[in-house]
C-alpha positions as CSV (number, residue, x, y, z in Angstrom):
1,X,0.0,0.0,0.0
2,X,1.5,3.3,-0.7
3,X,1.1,6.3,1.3
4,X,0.0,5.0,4.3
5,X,1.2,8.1,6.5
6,X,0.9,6.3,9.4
7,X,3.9,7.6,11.6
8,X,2.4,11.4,9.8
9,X,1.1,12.1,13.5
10,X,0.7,15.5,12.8
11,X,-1.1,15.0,9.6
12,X,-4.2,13.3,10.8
13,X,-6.0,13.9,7.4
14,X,-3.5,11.9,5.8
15,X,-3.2,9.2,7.3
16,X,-4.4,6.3,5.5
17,X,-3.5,3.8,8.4
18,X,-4.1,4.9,12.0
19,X,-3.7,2.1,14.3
20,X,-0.3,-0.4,14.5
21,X,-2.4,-3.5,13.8
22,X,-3.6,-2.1,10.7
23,X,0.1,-0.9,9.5
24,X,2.0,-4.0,10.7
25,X,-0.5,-5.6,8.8
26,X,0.5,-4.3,5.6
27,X,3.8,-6.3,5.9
28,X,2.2,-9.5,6.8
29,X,3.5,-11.6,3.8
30,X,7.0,-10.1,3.5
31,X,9.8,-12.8,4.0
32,X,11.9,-13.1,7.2
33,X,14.8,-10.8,6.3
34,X,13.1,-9.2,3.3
35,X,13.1,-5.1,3.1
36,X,9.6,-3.7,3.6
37,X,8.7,-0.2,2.3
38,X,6.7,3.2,3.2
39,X,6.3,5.3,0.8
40,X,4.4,8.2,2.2
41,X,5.6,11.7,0.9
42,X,4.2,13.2,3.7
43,X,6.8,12.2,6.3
44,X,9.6,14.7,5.2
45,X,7.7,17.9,5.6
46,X,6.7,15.6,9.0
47,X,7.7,17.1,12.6
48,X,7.1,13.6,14.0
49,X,7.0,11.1,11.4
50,X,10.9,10.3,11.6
51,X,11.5,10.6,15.3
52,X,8.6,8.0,15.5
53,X,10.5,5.6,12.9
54,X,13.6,5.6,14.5
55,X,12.3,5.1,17.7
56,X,10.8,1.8,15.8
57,X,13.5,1.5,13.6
58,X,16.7,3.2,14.3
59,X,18.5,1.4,11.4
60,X,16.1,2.7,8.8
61,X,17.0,4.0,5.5
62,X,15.9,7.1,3.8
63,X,15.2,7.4,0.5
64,X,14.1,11.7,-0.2
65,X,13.5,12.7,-4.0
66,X,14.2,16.6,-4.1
67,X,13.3,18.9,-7.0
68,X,12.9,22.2,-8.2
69,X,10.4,24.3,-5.6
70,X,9.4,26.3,-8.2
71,X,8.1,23.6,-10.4
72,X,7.0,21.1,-7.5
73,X,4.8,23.8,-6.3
74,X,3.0,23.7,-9.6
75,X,2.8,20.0,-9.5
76,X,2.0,20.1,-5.8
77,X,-0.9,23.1,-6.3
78,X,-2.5,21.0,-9.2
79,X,-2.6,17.8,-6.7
80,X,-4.6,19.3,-4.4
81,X,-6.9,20.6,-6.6
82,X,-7.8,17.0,-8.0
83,X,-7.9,16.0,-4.3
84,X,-9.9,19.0,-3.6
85,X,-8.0,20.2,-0.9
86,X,-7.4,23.5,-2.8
87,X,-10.5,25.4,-4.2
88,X,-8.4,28.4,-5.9
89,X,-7.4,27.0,-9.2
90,X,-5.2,30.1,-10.2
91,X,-1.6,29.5,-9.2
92,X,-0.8,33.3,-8.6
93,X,-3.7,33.4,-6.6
94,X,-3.5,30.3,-4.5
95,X,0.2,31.5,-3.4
96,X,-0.9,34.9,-2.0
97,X,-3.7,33.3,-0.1
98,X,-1.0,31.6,2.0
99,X,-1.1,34.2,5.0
100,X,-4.5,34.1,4.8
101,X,-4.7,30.1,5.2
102,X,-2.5,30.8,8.2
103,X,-4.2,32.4,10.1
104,X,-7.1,29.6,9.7
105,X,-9.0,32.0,6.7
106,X,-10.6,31.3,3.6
107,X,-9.7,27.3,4.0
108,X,-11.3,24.9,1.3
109,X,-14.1,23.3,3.3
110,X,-12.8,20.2,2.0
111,X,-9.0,20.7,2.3
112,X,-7.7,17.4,4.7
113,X,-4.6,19.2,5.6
114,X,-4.9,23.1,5.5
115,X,-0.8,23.1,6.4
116,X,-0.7,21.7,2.8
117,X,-1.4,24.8,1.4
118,X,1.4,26.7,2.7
119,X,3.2,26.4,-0.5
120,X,6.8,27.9,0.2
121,X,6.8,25.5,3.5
122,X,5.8,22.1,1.6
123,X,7.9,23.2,-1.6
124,X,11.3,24.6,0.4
125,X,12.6,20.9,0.7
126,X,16.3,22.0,1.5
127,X,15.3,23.1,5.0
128,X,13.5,19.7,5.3
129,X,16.4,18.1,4.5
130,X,18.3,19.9,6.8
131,X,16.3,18.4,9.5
132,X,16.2,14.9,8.8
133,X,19.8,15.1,8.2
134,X,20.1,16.3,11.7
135,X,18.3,12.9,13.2
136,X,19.0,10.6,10.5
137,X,22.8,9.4,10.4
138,X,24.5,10.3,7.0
139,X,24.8,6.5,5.8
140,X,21.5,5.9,6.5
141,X,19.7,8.8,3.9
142,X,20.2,8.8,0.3
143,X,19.2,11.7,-1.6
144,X,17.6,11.4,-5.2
145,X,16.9,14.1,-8.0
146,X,13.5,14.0,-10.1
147,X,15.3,15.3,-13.1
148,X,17.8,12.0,-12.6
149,X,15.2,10.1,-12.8
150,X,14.3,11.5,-16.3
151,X,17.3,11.9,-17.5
152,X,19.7,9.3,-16.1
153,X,17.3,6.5,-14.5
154,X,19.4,3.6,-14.9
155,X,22.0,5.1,-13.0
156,X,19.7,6.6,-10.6
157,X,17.8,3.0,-10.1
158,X,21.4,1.3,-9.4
159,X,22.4,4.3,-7.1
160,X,19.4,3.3,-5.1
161,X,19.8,-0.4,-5.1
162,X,23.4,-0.8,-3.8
163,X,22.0,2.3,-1.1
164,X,19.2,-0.2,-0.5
165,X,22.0,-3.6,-0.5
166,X,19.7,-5.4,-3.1
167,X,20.3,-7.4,-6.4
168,X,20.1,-5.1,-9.6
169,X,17.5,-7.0,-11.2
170,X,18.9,-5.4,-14.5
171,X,15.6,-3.1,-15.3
172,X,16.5,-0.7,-18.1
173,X,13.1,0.2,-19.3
174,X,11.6,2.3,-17.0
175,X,7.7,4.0,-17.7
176,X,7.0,7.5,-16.8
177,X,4.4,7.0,-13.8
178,X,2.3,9.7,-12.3
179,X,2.5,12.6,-15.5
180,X,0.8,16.1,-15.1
181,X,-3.1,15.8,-15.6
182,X,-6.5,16.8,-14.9
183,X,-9.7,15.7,-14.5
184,X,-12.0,16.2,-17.2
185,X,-14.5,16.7,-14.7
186,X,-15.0,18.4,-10.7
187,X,-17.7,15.6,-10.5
188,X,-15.7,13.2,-10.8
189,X,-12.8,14.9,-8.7
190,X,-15.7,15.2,-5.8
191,X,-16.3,11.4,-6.0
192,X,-13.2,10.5,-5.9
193,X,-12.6,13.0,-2.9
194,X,-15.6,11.4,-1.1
195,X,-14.5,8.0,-1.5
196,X,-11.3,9.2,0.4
197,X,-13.2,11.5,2.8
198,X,-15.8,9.0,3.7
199,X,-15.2,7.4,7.4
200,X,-16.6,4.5,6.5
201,X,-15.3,4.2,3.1
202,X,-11.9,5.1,4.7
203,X,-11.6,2.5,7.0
204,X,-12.8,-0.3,4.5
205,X,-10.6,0.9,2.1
206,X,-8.1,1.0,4.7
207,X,-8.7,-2.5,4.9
208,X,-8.7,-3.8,1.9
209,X,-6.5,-1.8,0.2
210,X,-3.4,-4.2,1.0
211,X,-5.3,-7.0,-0.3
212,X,-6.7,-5.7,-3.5
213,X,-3.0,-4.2,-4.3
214,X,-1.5,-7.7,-4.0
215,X,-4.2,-8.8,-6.5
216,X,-3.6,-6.2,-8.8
217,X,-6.8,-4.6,-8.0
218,X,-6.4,-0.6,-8.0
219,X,-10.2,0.3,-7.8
220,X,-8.9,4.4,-7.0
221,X,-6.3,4.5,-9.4
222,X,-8.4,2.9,-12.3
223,X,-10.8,6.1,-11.9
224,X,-8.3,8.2,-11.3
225,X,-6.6,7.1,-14.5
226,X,-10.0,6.7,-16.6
227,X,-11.1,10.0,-16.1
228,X,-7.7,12.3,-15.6
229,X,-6.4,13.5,-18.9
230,X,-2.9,14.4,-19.1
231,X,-2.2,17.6,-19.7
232,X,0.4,20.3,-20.0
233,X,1.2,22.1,-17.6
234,X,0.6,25.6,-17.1
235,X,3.0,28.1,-17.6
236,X,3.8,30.9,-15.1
237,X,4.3,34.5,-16.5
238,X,8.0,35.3,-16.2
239,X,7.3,37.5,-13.5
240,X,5.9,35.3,-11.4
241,X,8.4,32.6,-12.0
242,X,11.2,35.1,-11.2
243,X,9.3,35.9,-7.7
244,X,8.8,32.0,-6.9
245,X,12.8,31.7,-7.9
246,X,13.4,34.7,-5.4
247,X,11.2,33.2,-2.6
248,X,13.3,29.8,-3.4
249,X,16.8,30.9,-3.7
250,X,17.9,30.5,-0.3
251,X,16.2,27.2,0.1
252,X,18.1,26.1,-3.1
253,X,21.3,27.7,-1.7
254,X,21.0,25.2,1.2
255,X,20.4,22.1,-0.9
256,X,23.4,23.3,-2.5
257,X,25.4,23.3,0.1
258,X,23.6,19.7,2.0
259,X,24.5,17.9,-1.2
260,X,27.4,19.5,-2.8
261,X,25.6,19.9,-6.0
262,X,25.5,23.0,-8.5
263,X,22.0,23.7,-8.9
264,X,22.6,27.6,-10.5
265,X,19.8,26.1,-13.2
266,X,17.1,26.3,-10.5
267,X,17.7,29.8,-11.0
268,X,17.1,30.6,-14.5
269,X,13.6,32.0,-15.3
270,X,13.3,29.3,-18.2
271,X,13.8,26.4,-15.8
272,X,11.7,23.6,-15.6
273,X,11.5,19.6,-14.6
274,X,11.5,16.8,-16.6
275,X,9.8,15.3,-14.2
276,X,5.5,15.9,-13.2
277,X,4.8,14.8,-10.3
278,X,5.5,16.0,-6.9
């Protein structure tokens, strides 16, 4: 099951799992010594999710995907619009609501997580990294690139296997997952949304989820697929974009300096991502 958000303690909204059972159930059928998985995006922006897992865990490994906060923010707006925890489709707009959303204002009645629409704090993944790198030991946290993944994801995919100490099972096709879209319809978005929302939906789906995904059954990402169109996305007027890369640049700076990696094209007012999603 992916994105369980179950150690996301201060994300109650997004947590798909809620009680141990239920979680340690998801690894019921893994082999004795086989690595088992979380992938829940939630946990780096997280104030508790990684003390909780090394308390359970202290030799876990950490596997963060950073990008550009300029265009994760446009990936990471357009999410919660489909999830219909944002209700101001305008970019420009949505960012200068921000101080507004703070102080608990004009909040999407549906919106899960209002936190999640402080865009500069979920986007400015450099001072997030800076954190976990303060609790998690060095040889324990691997950082990826999106745009690696693009461009080099062979290399990426072995760089993460020997991190992980697993066989390289020699994969060097790898399919573009997760691409910008839409949905062709908000009625559509709101049933989807409900289906989430729903208590009781929730907890059966919180069920059955782990089951259904070892049968290949993916009843949420079948609708999700049949009825979001991809799409390009939309392109920020160069002032704007040179505001975002303002707001940014001292975030970058510190990526820079946590990975020793020249990231001066984060900059530019023509940059973008190869890669979609958030």
């Amino acid at each position: 099951m992916k994105e369980p958000h179950y150690y996301a303690f201060d994300y109650p909204g997004r947590r798909e799992i809620t009680t141990l059972e239920d979680y340690e159930r998801l690894f019921r059928d893994a082999a004795p010594g086989q690595i088992r998985g979380d992938a829940s995006v939630y946990y780096v922006s997280s104030d508790q999710a990684m003390p909780a897992i090394l308390q359970v865990r202290s030799d876990v490994k950490v596997v963060v995907s950073i990008r550009n906060p300029v265009d994760m923010f446009v990936s990471w707006h357009n999410e919660l619009v489909k999830a219909l925890d944002e209700d101001e489709p305008d970019l420009l707009r949505a960012w200068l609501l921000q101080n507004e959303r703070a102080k608990g204002h004009k909040i999407p009645r549906l919106c899960k997580v209002p936190t999640s629409l402080q865009y500069k704090r979920m986007c400015s993944l450099g001072a997030q990294l800076r954190r976990l790198r303060e609790i998690v030991p060095q040889s324990q946290l691997l950082v990826l690139f999106h745009e690696d993944m693009a461009t080099r994801p062979r290399e990426t995919y072995q760089h993460l296997v020997r991190f992980l100490g697993i066989a390289d099972q020699g994969l060097q096709e790898f399919p573009r997952e997760n691409s910008f879209s839409k949905f062709d319809s908000m009625l559509v978005a709101r049933l989807v949304r409900s289906t989430v929302a729903n208590p009781f939906v929730r907890n059966f789906r919180s069920k059955m989820k782990g089951p259904l995904n070892d049968r290949g059954i993916h009843p949420l990402g079948w609708l999700i697929k049949r009825y979001a169109r991809p799409s390009p996305k939309p392109a920020l007027p160069q002032e704007f974009r040179q505001h975002l890369i303002a707001e940014f640049s001292e975030d970058i700076g510190l990526i820079e300096e946590l990975v020793g990696r020249d990231l001066s094209n984060w900059r530019t007012k023509d940059s973008t991502s190869t890669v979609a999603s958030p």
